[in-house]
C-alpha positions in Angstrom: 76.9 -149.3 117.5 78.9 -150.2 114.6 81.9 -148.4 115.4 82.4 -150.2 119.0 84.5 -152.9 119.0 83.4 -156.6 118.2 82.4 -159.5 120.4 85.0 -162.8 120.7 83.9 -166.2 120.8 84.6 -167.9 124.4 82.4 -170.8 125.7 79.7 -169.7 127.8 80.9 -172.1 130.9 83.9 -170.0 131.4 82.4 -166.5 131.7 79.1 -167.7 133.7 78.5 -169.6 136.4 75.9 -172.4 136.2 74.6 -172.4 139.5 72.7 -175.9 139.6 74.8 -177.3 143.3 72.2 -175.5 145.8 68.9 -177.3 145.9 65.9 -177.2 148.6 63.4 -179.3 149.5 59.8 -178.1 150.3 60.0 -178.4 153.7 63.5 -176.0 153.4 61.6 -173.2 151.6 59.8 -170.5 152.8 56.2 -169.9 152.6 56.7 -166.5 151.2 59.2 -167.6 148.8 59.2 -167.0 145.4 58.7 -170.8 143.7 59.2 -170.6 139.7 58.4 -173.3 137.3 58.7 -173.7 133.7 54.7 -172.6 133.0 55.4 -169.2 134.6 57.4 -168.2 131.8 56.0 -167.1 128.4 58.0 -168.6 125.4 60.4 -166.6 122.7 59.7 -163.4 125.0 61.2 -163.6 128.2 57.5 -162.6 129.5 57.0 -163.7 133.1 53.3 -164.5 132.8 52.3 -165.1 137.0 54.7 -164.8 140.2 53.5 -167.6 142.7 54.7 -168.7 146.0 56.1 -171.7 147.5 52.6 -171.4 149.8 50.5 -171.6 146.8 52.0 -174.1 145.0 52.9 -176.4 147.6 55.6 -178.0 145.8 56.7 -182.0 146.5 60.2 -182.2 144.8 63.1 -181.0 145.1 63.6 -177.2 144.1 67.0 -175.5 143.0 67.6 -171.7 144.7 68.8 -168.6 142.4 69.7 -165.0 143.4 68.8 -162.0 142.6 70.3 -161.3 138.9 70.3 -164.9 137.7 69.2 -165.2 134.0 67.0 -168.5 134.5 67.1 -171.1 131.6 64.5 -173.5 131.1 66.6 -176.9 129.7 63.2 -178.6 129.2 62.9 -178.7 125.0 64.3 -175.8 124.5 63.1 -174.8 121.3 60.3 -173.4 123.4 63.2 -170.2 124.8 62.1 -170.0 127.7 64.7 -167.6 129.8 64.3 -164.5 132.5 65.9 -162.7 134.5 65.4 -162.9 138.2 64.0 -159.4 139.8 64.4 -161.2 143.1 66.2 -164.4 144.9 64.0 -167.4 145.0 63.4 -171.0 144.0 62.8 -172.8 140.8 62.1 -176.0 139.3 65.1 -178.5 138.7 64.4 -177.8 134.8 65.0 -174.7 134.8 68.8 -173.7 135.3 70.0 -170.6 137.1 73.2 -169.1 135.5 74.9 -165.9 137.5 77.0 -163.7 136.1 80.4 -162.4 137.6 80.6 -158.6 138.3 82.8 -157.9 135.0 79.4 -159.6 132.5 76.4 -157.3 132.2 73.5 -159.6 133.0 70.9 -158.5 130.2 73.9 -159.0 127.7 73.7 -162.6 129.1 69.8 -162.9 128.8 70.2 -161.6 125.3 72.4 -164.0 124.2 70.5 -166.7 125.6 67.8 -166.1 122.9 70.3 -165.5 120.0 69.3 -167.4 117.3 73.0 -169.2 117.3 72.3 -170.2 121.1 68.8 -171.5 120.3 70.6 -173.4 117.4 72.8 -174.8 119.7 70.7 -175.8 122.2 68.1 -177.9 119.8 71.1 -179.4 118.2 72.8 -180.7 122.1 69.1 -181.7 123.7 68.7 -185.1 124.0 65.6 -186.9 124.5 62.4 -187.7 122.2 59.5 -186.6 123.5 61.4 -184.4 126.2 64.5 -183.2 125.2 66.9 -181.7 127.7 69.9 -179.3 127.9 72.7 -181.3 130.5 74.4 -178.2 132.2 77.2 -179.7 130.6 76.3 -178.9 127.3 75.7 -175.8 128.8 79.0 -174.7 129.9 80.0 -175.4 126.4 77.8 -173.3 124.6 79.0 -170.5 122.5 79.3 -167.1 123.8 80.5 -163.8 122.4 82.5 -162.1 125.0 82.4 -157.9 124.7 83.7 -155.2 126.4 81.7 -153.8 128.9 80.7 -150.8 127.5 79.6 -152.7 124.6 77.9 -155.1 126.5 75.9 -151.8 127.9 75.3 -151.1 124.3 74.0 -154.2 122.8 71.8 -154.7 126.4 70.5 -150.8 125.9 70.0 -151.1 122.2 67.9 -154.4 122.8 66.3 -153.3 125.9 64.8 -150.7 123.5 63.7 -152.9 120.4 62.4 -155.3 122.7 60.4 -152.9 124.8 58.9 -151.4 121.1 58.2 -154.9 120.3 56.2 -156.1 123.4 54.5 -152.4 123.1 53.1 -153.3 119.9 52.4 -156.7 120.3 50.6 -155.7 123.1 48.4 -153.3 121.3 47.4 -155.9 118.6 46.4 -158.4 120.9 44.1 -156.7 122.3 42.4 -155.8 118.2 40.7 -159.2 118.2 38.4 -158.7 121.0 37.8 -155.2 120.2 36.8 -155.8 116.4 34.5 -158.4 118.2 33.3 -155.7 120.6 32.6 -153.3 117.5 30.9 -156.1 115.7 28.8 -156.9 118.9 27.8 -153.8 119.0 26.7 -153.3 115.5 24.3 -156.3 115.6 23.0 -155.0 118.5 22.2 -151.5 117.3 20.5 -153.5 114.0 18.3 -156.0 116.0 17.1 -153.0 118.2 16.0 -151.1 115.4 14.3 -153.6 113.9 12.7 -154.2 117.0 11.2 -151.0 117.3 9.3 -151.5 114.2 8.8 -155.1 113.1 6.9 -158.0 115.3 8.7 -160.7 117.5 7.6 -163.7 117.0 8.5 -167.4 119.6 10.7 -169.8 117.9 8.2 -172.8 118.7 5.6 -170.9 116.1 7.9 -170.8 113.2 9.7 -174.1 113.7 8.5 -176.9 111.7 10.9 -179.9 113.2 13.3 -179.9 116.0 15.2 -182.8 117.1 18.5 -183.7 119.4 21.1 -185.6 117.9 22.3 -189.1 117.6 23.6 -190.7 120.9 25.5 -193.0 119.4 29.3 -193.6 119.9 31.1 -192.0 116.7 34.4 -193.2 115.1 37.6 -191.7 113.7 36.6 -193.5 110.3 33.1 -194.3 108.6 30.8 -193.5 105.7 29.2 -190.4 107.2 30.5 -187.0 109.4 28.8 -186.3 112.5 29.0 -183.1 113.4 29.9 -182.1 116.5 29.8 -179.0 119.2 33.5 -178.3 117.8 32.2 -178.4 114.3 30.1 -175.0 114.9 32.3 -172.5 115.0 30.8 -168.8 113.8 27.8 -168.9 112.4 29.6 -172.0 109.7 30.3 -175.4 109.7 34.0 -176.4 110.3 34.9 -179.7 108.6 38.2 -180.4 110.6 38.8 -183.0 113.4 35.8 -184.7 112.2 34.1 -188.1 113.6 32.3 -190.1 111.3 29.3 -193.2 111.9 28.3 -196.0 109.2 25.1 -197.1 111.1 22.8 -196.7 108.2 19.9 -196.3 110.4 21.3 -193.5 112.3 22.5 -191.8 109.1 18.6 -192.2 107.8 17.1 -190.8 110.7 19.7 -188.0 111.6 20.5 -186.9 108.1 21.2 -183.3 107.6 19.2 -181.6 104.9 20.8 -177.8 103.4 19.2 -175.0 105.1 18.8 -176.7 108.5 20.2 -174.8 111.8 22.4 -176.3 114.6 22.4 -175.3 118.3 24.7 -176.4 120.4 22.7 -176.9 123.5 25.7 -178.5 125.8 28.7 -176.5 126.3 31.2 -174.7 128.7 29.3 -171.4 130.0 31.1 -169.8 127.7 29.9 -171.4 123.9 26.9 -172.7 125.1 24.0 -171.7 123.2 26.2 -171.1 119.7 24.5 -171.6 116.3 25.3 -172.4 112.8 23.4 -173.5 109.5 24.3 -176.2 107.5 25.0 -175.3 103.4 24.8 -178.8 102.3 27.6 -180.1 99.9 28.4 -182.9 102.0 26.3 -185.6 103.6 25.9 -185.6 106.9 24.9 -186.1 110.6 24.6 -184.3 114.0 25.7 -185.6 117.4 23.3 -185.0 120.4 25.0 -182.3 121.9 23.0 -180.5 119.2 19.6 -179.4 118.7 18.8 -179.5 114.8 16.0 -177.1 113.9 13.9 -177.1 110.6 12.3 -173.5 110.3 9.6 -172.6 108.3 9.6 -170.7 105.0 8.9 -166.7 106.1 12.5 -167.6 108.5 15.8 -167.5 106.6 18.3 -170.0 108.6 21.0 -167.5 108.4 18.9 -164.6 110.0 17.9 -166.7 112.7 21.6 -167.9 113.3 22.7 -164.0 113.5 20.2 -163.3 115.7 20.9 -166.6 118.4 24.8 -165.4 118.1 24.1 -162.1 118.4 24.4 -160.2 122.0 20.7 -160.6 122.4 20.6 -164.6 121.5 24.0 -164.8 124.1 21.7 -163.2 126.9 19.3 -165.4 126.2 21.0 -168.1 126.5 22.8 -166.9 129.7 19.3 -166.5 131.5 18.0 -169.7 130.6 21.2 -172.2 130.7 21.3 -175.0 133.5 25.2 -174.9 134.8 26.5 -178.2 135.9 30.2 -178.9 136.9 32.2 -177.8 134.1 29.7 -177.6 131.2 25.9 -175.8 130.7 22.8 -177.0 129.0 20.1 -175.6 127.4 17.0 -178.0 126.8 14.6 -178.1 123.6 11.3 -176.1 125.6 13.8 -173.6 126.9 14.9 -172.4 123.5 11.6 -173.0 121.9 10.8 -170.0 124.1 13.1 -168.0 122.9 11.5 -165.0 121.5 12.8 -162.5 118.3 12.0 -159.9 115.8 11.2 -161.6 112.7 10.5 -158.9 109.5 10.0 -159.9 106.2 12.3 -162.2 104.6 13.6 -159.6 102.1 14.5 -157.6 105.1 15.9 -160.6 106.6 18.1 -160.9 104.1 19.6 -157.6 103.6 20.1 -157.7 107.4 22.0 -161.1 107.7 24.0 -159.5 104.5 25.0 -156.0 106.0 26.3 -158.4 109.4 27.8 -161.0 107.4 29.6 -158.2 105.7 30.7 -156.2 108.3 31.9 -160.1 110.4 34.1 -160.8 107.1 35.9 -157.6 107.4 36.6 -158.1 111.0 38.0 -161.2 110.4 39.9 -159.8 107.6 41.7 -157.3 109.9 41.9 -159.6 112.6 43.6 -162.2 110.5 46.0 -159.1 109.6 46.6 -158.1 113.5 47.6 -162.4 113.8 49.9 -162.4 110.7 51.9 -159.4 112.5 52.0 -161.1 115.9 53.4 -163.9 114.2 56.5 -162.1 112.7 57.2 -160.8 115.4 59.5 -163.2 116.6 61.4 -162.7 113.3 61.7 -158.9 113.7 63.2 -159.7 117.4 66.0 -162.4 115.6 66.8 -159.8 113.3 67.2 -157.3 116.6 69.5 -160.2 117.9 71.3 -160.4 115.0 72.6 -157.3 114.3 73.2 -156.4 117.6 75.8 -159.3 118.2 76.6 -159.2 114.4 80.9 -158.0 113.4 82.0 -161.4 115.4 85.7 -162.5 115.3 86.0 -165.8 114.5 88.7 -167.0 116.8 90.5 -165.9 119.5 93.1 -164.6 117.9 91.3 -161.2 117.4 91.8 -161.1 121.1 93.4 -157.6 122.1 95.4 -157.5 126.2 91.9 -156.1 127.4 90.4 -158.6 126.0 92.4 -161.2 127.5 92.2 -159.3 130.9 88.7 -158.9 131.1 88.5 -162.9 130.2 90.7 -163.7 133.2 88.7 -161.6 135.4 85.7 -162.9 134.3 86.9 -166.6 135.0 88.1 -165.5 138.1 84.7 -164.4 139.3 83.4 -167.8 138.4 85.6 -169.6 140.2 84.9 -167.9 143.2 81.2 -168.1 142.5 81.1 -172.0 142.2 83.0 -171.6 145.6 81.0 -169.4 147.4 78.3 -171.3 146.6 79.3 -174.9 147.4 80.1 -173.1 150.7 76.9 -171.3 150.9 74.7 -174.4 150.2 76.5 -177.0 152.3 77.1 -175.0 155.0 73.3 -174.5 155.2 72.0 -177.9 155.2 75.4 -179.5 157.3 75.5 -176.0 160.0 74.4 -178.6 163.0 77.0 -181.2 162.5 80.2 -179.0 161.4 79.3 -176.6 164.3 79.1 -179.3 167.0 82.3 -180.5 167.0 85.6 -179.1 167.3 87.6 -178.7 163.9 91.7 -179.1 163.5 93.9 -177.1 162.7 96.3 -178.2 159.5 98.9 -178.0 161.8 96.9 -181.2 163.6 96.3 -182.9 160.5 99.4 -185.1 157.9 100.0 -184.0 154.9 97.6 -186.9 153.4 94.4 -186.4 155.7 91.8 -185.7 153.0 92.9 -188.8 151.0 92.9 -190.7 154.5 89.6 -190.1 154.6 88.2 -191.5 150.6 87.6 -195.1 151.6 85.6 -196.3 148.3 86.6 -196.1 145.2 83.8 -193.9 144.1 85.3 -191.6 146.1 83.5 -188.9 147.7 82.2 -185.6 146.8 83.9 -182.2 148.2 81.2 -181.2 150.4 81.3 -185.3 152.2 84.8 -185.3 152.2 84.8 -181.6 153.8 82.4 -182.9 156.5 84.7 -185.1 157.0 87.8 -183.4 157.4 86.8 -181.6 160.8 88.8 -178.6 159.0 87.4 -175.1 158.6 86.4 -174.4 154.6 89.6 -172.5 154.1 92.1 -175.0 155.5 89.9 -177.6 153.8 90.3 -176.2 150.2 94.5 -175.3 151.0 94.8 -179.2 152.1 92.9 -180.3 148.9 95.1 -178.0 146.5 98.0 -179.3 148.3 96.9 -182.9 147.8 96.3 -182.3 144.4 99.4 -181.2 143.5 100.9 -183.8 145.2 99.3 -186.2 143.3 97.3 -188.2 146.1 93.7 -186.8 145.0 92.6 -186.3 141.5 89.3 -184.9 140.9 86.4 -186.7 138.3 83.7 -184.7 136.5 80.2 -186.0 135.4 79.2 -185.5 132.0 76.0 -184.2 132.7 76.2 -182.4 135.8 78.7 -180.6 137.6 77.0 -181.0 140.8 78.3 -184.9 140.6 81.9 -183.7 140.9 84.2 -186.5 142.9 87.6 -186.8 144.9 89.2 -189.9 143.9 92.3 -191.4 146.1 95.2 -192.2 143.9 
């Protein structure tokens, strides 16, 4: 790739069209229609996470359509990079911005670009808005873009299309490491339990618990003397001291006071964690909400063994069989685990069990935390992708050779006649009736001032009203309007933000 011939600089709005004019509203769209909104689209990867239809989403805005081909930008805070290409035409939420690409522009050299790291830049630096910052399609027609030759716009889209396919293939693979480590681990405990099962007696937790109690129902606070521990708060087998709630009702604190060595069951959950256990080490006073069952075990029952066992596939099915499901969470009462039956062998073997778990758990986190450190640099590796393949770039136009220039004009060319077509296209669709119902003139009916005749306020009007109001066909209509515009009767106003609020003023 080195030895093909460098990008130039050009803004983005005059290579690509940004097709924002042609909106829909729901009752316009199809059932079957494609409808694509901002959560469909995985960040940094270009991912298209579900395909949904205007049926199942029964939208109640307004939509905007794209084609086939579009590269589809999400202008909602755009530091999140979200951007795909469209397999198929369809509809999309106003925040997300179609662009469409003339014949001579490689659409995946578009896409790419899109998630350069110089674009991103760009972007974050133009949004405006606090707590929702935007991209105006203004902005985005200025954007920087680094025009190529087409066949190394086939090279840096080939080249990236394979890096990024390597990258998705691996990341991929290692997502899937986390859930298998657990599987392994599951299936380790399970293999140790059952063995011990086969030789040692099972015991029911009500004969070897000393004290078991629910938790205080009082309201918590962000501040106080005294952490109460909460379902959130058991998290593996340990206590998690983050996004803690406190109390400073000293009687509460005396009668719900955690002593080292005790175990916590989270009794009320989702489906899911209900049921999970953890002891509590001491080291820092504390208290447990009622959400949690705090059990006091006697001395032939090490906490920790216990806590393996309940978290282990055998405790889970336990749990599962004797859970009470409500709407969205499940609870397990006091009797119910009381009930719960285990193998309970000496405390030394005990021991060297909940060691050879612990162990094997602490070097599946290890390698899981590896698997999460490589996911996480794998945005980097795809900048650096990005980067070299758009790296050599001119830095003005005046590295510009004639094919250059050529292909620039023809490139502008084709978005002209894009942003026509599609005015056309969209207008025509939603004003068919009226236009078709009358009879239109001929400029050979008309004076050589008709169109700005026809702008009344000084607003003025925008080309599709006054076009409606014309009675010409689309092609007379846009040979009267250059005519006018020459002449100086009509001059034309832009919005800053959006292109769509173009207007024909009357000299």
């Amino acid at each position: 790739m080195s030895n093909l011939p460098s990008p130039h600089p050009v803004k983005l709005g005059e290579c690509v069209y940004v097709a924002t004019r042609s909106k829909a509203e729901p009752s316009e769209i199809p059932g079957e229609a494609w409808l694509l909104e901002l959560e469909d689209i995985e960040r940094d990867t270009g991912r298209l996470l579900q395909r949904v239809t205007k049926a199942e989403r029964a939208p109640r805005s307004e939509k905007t359509r794209f084609l086939a081909g579009d590269i589809l930008y999400g202008k909602l805070r755009p530091y999140l990079n979200k951007v795909i290409q469209a397999t198929d035409s369809g509809y999309c939420s106003t925040e997300i911005v179609p662009l469409r690409v003339p014949h001579a522009l490689e659409g995946k050299y578009l896409y790419y670009w899109m998630q350069h790291p110089t674009f991103r830049d760009y972007a974050n630096v133009v949004s405006q808005g606090t707590n929702m910052p935007r991209v105006s399609p203004a902005k985005l027609r200025d954007a920087p873009f680094l025009l190529a030759s087409a066949s190394r716009q086939r090279s840096i889209a080939d080249y990236l299309d394979d890096v990024f396919l390597r990258i998705e293939t691996i990341r991929d693979a290692v997502a899937q490491v986390p859930n298998t480590l657990d599987a392994v681990w599951a299936y380790h405990a399970e293999r140790t339990l059952g063995e011990l099962a086969e030789r040692e007696p099972t015991v029911r937790l009500e004969d070897v618990v000393i004290r078991a109690n629910y938790g205080t129902s009082k309201k918590s606070s962000r501040e106080g003397h005294v952490p109460v521990l909460r379902m959130g708060n058991l998290q593996d087998g340990e206590i998690d001291w983050s996004d803690l709630a406190y109390s400073s009702d000293h009687t509460e604190i005396d009668k719900y006071g955690l002593n080292e060595g005790d175990l916590l069951f989270n009794r009320t959950n989702s489906p899911e964690l209900v049921g999970k256990t953890a002891v509590y080490r001491g080291g820092r006073r504390a208290i447990f909400a009622g959400y949690l069952i705090r059990l006091q075990l006697a001395e032939n029952v090490l906490p920790e063994y216990l806590s393996v066992v309940l978290n282990s596939p055998l405790g889970r099915a336990y749990c599962r069989s004797v859970k009470v499901d409500g709407l969205s969470q499940s609870n397990i009462n006091l009797k119910s685990l009381l009930n719960f039956r285990f193998t309970l062998p000496s405390v030394a073997r005990q021991e060297a069990v909940v060691n050879g778990l612990m162990a094997a758990k602490k070097h599946v986190r290890h390698l899981q935390q590896a698997g999460m450190d490589i996911l996480e640099g794998l945005p980097g590796v795809r900048d650096i992708a990005l980067r070299r393949a758009f790296a050599g770039l001119p830095s003005s136009r005046s590295a510009f050779d004639e094919a250059d220039s050529l292909l620039l004009e023809g490139i502008e060319e084709g978005v002209r006649s894009m942003a026509q077509r599609d005015v056309v296209d969209a207008r025509e669709r939603r004003n068919r009736p009226k236009v078709e119902n009358r009879r239109l003139l001929s400029r050979g009916e008309i004076s050589g001032d008709h169109l700005s005749q026809l702008i009344q306020s000084d607003n003025g009007l925008r080309p599709i009203d006054l076009w409606e109001e014309s009675r010409l066909s689309i092609d007379d209509f846009y040979d009267q309007l250059r005519d006018e515009v020459i002449a100086g009767l009509i001059v034309e106003l832009r919005s800053d933000d959006d292109d769509s609020e173009r207007r024909l003023v009357r000299r």
